[in-house]
C-alpha positions as CSV (number, residue, x, y, z in Angstrom):
1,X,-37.1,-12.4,15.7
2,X,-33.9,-14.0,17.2
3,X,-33.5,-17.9,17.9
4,X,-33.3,-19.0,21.3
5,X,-29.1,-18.8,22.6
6,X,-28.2,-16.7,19.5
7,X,-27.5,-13.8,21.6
8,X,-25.2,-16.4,24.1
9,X,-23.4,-18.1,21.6
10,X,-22.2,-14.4,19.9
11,X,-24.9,-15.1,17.0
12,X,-26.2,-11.8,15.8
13,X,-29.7,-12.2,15.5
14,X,-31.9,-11.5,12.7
15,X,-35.2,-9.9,11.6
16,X,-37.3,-12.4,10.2
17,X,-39.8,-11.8,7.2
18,X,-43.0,-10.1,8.1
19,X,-41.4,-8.4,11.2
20,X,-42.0,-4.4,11.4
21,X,-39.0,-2.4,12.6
22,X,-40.3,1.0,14.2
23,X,-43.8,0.6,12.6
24,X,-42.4,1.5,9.6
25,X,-40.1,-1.3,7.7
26,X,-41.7,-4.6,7.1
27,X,-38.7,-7.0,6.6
28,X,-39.5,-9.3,3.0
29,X,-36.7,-11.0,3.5
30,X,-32.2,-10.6,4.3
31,X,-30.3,-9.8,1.2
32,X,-27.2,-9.8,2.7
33,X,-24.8,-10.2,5.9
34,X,-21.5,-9.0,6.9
35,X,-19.0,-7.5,9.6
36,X,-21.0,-4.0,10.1
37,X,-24.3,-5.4,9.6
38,X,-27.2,-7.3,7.4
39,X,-29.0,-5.5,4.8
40,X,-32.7,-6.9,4.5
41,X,-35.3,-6.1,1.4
42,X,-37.9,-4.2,3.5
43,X,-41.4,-2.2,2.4
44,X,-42.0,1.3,3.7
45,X,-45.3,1.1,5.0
46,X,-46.0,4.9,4.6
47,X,-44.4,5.6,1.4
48,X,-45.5,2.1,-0.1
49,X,-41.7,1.3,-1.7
50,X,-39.6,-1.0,-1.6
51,X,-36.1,-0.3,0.4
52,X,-32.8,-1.6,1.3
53,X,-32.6,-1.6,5.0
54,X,-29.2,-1.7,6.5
55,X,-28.6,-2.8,10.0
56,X,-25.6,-2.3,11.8
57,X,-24.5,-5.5,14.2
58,X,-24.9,-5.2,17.5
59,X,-21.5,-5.2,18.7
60,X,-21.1,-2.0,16.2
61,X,-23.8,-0.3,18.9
62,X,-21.9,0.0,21.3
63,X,-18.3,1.2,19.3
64,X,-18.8,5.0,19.3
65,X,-16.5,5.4,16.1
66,X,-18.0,2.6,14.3
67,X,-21.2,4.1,15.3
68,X,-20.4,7.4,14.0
69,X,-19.3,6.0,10.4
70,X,-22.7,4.2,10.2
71,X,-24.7,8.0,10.9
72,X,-22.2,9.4,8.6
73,X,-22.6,7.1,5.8
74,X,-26.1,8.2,5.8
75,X,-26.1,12.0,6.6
76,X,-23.0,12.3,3.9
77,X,-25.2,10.6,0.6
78,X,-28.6,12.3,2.2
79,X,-26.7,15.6,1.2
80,X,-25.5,14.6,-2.1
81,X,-28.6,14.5,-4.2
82,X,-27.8,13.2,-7.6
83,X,-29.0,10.7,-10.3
84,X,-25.5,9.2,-10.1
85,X,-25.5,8.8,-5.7
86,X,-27.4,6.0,-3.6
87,X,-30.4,7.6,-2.6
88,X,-30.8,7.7,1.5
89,X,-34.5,7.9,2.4
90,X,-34.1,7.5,6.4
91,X,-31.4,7.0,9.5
92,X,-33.1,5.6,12.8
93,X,-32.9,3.9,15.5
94,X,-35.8,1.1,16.5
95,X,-36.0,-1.2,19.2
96,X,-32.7,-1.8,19.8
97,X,-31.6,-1.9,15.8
98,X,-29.9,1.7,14.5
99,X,-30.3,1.3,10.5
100,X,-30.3,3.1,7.3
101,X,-33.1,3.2,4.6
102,X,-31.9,3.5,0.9
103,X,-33.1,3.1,-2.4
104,X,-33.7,-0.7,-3.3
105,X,-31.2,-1.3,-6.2
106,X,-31.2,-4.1,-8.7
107,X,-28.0,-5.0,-10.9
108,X,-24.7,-5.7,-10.7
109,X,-21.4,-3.9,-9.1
110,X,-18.4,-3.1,-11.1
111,X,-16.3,-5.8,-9.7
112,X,-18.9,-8.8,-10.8
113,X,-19.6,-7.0,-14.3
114,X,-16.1,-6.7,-14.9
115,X,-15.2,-10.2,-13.9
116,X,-17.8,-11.2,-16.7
117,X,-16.7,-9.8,-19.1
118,X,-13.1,-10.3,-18.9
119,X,-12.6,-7.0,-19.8
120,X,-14.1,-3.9,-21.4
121,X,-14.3,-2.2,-24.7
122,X,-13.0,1.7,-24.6
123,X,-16.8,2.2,-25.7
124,X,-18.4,0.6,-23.1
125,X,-15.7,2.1,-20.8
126,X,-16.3,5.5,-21.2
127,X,-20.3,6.1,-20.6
128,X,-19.2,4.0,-17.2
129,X,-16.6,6.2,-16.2
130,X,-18.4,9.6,-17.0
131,X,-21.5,9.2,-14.5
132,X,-19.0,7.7,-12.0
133,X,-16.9,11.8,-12.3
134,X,-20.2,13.7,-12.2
135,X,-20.9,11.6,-9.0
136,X,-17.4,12.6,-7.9
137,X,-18.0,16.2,-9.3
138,X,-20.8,16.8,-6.7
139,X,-19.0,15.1,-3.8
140,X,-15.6,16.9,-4.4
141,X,-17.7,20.2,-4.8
142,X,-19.0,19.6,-1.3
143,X,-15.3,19.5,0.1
144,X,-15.9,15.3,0.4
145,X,-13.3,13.2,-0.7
146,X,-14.5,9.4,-1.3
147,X,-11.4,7.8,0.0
148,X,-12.3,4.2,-0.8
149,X,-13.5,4.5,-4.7
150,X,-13.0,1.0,-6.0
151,X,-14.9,-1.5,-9.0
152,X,-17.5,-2.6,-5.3
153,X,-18.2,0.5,-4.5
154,X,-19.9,1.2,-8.2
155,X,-23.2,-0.4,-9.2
156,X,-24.6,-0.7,-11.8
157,X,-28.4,-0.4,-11.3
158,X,-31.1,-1.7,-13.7
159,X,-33.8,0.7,-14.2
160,X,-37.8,-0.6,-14.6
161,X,-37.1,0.6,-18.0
162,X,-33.9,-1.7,-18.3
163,X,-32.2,1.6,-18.5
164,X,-28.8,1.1,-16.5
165,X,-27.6,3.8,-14.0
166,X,-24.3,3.8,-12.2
167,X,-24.4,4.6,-8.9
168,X,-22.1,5.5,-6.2
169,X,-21.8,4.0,-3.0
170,X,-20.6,3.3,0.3
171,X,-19.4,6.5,1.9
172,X,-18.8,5.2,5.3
173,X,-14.5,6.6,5.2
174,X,-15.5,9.3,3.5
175,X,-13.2,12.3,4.2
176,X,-15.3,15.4,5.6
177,X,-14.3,18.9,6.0
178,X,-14.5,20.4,9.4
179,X,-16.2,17.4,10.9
180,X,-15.9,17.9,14.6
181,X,-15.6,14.0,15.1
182,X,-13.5,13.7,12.4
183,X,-10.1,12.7,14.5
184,X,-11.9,9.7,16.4
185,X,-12.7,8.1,13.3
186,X,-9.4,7.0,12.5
187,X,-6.8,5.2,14.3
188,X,-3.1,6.4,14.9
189,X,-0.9,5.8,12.4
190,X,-3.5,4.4,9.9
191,X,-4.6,4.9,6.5
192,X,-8.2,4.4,4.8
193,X,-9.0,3.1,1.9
194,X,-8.1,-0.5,-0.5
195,X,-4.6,-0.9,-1.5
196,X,-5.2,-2.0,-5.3
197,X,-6.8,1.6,-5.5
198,X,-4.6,3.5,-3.2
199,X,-3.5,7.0,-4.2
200,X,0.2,7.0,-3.1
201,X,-0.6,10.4,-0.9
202,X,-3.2,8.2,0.8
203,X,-0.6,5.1,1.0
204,X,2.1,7.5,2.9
205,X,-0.6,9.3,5.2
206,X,-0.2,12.3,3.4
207,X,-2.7,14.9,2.6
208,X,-5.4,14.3,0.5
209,X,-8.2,15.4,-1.6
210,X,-10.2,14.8,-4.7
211,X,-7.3,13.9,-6.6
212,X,-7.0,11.0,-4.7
213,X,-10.2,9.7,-5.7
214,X,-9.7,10.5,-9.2
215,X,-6.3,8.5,-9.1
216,X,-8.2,5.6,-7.7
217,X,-10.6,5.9,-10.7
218,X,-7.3,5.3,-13.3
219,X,-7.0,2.4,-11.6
220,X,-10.5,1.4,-11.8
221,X,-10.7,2.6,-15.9
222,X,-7.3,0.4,-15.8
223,X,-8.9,-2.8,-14.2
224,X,-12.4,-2.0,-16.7
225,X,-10.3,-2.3,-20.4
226,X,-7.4,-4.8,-19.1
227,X,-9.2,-6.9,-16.4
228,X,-7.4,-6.1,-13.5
229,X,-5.7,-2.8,-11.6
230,X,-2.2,-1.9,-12.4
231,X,-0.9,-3.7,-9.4
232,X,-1.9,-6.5,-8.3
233,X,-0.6,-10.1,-6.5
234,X,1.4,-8.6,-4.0
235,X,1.0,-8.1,-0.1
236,X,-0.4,-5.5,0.9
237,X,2.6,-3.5,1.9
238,X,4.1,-4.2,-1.4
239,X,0.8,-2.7,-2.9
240,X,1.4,0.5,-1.4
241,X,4.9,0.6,-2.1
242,X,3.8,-0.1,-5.9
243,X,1.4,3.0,-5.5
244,X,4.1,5.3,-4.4
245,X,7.1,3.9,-6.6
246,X,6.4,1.9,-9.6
247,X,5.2,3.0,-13.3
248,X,1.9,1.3,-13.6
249,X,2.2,-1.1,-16.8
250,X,0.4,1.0,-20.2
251,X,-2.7,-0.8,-20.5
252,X,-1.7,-1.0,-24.4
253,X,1.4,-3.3,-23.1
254,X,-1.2,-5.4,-21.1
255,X,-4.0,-6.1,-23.4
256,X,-2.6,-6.3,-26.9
257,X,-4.8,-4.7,-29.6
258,X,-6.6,-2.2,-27.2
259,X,-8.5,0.0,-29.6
260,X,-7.1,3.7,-29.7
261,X,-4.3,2.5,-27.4
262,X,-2.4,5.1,-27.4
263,X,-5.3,7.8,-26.6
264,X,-6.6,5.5,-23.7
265,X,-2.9,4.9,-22.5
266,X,-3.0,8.6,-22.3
267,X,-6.2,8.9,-20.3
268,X,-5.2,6.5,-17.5
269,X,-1.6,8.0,-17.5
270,X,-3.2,11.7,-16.7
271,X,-5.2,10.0,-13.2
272,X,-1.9,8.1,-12.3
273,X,1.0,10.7,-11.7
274,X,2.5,10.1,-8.8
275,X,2.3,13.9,-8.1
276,X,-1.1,14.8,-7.4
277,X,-0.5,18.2,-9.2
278,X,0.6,16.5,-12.2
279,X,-2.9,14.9,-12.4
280,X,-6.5,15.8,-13.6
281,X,-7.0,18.7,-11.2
282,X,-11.0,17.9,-11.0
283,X,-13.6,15.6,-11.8
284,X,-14.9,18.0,-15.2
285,X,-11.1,18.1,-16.3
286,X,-11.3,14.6,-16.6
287,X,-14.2,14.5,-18.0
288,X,-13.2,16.7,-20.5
289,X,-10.8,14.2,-21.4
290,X,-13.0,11.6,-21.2
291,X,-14.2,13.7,-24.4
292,X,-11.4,13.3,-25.7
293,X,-10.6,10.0,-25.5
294,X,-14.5,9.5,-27.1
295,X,-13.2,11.3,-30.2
296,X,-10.1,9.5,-30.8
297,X,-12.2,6.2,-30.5
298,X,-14.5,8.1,-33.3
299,X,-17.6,8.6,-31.4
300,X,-17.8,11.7,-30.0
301,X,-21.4,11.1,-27.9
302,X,-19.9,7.7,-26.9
303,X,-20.5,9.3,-22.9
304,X,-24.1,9.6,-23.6
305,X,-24.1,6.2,-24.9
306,X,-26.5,3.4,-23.4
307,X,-24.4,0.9,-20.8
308,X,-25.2,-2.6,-21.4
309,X,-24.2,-5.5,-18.5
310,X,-21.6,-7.2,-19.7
311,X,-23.6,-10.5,-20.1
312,X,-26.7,-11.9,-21.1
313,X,-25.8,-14.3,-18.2
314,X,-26.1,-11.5,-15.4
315,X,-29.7,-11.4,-14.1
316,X,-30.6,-8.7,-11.7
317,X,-30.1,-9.6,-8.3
318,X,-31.2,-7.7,-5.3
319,X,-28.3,-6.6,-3.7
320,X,-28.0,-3.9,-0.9
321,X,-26.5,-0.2,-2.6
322,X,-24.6,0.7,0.4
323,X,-23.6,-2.6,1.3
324,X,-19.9,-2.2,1.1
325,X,-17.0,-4.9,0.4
326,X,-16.4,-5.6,4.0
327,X,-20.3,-5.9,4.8
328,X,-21.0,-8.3,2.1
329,X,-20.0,-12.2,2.2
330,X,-19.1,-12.7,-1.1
331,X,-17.3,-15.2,-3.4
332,X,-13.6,-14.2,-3.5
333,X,-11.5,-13.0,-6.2
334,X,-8.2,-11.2,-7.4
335,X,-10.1,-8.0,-7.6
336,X,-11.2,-8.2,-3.7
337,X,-8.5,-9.3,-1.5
338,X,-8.2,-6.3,0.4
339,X,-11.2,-5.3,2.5
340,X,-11.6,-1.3,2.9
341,X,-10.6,-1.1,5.8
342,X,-7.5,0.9,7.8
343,X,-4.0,0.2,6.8
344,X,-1.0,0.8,9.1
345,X,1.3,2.8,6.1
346,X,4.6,0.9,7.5
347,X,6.7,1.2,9.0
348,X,4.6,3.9,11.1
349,X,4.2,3.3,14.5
350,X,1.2,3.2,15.8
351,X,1.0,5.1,19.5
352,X,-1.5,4.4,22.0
353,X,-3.1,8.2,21.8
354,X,-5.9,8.0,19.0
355,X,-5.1,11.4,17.3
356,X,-6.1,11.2,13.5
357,X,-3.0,10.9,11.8
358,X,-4.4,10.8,7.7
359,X,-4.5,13.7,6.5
360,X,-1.0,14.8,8.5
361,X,1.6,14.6,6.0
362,X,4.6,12.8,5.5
363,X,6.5,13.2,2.7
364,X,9.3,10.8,3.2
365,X,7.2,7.7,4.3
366,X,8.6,6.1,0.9
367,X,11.6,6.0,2.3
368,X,10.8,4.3,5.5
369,X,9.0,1.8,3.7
370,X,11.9,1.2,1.0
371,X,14.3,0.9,3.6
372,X,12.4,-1.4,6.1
373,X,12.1,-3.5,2.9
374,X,15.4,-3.8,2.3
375,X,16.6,-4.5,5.8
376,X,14.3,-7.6,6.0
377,X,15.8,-8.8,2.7
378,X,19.5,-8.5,4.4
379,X,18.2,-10.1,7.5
380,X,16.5,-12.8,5.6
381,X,19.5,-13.8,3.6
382,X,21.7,-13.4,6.8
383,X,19.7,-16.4,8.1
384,X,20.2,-18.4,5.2
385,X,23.8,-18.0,5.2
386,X,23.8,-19.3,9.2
387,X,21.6,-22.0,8.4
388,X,23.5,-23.1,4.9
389,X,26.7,-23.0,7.1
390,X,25.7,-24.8,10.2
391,X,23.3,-26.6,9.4
């Protein structure tokens, strides 16, 4: 199972084809390998399936918190039954490995499909974007907030009919209600989620809910008809910044001769206020304008319509459901320069006590961040000055 010195040299070992974990996975062969884990193509003996089998790193074993997100990942999509959610079919722990069964899926994520085709049609936009909300309809019903919705965390799963499904996955920072461990699973001073989809009440450390996801989701419909997010090519501080102070570009004004510009303009606009209570209060409202913005294309059952892959060039590849952006070693691109992981909201500080700190608000956190960005533009030309005059 594991090469001679792997376990010396820091080498995580692996499960190698034909191996059975717990009597009950066969391994067929490793799909996958990242920071929390590697995901392996397995075959329930019992249930005679096929199944992605995710298995946390060793290291990870031993981290209580990191521990905890792994369980939680599972226990969170085992709850939310739908056509539209990863299915979970077991959690365990065997022989030393702690993994998580799920469904085996075959396709592409949002993120690939998207860098295919450039960018999308409103018509092939909108079927995309209405199973995504009745995904986020169930969760947000549940009291769960997403937290880390981005183009990754969407796949597009190929049916044996050649039907495709989207699916929604990784709920690893999902945001529970009333979780007893809740305050562990978050550093001081941080916030959770990817900056290019960051509402700005999640980029200040302010209280959030499923508005948050739902702004992260105008951003993704942004990034699906223009080919990127509204903000983009800026450090990661700046990103937040953007979240909380800029006007995101009209899509219309990025991709000229957008078809019924001014109604999808509209759409993204209502999941970008700034003020969460200036947004789409809930998943159906926006589905309801996803309606909508179906009849001002002209096609009023455009949501039921059947999503295509963007390519004839896109085979479908086994890849891991839950597998999430920082699990997966994958090619890099403008759409995936920010892992999901926690961001210090700056100019924070981060104390030594590990209180949960994300959902504690602070409404002037703009400020801070404005102001520590200016300063370090007067220091900077202050040292130019020196140097142009003594040097």
């Amino acid at each position: 199972m594991a090469r001679p010195g792997d376990l010396l040299a820091g080498v995580e070992p692996e499960l190698e084809p034909g191996f059975t974990l717990g009597g009950r996975y066969r391994i067929e062969r490793k799909i996958g390998r990242g920071g929390m884990g590697t995901v392996y193509a397995a075959h329930h003996l019992a249930l005679g399936r096929k199944v992605a089998l995710k298995v946390i790193a060793r290291q990870h074993v031993t981290d209580a918190r990191q521990l905890e997100r792994f369980r939680r990942e599972a226990r969170v999509a085992s709850q939310l039954r739908h056509p539209n959610i990863v299915e979970v079919i077991d959690l365990g722990s065997a022989q030393g490995q702690e993994y998580i069964a799920m469904e085996f899926l075959e396709g592409v994520d949002l993120c690939d499909a998207i860098q295919l085709a450039g960018n999308y049609e409103p018509t092939d936009t909108v079927p995309i974007l209405d199973q995504v909300l009745q995904a986020l309809e169930v969760a947000h019903d549940a009291g769960l907030v997403h937290r880390d919705l981005k183009p990754e965390n969407i796949y597009l799963a190929q049916t044996p009919s050649g039907e495709i499904v989207v699916k929604l996955l990784d709920f690893g920072v999902v945001k529970v209600p009333d979780e007893g461990g809740e305050a562990q699973l978050t550093r001081t001073g941080t916030v959770v989620g990817t900056p290019e989809y960051m509402a700005p009440e999640q980029a200040t450390g302010g209280v959030i809910d499923g508005r948050a996801d739902l702004y992260a989701l105008g951003c993704i419909a942004h990034a699906m008809v223009c080919g990127r997010p509204p903000f983009v090519g800026k450090s990661v501080l700046l990103l937040m910044a953007a979240h909380v102070r800029e006007t995101p570009p009209k899509p219309s004004s990025v991709r000229r001769g957008l078809r019924a510009a001014d109604a999808v303009d509209a759409f993204i606009a209502g999941a970008l206020e700034k003020d969460p209570r200036l947004r789409y209060p809930t998943a159906q409202v926006m589905r309801n304008a996803l309606a909508q913005l179906a009849e001002a294309i002209g096609e009023s059952d455009l949501r039921q319509r059947r999503i295509s892959l963007p390519s004839a060039k896109v085979r479908a590849a086994d890849v891991m459901a839950a597998l999430s952006d920082t699990d997966r070693e994958r090619m890099s691109s403008a759409m995936a320069d920010a892992p999901p992981t926690e961001i210090a909201p700056p100019p924070l500080e981060r104390p030594e006590s590990p209180t949960h700190l994300v959902e504690r608000p602070r409404p002037r956190a703009w400020l801070w961040l404005l102001a520590g960005l200016v300063i370090g533009s007067i220091c900077g030309a202050a040292a130019a000055y020196f140097a142009l005059k003594h040097g």
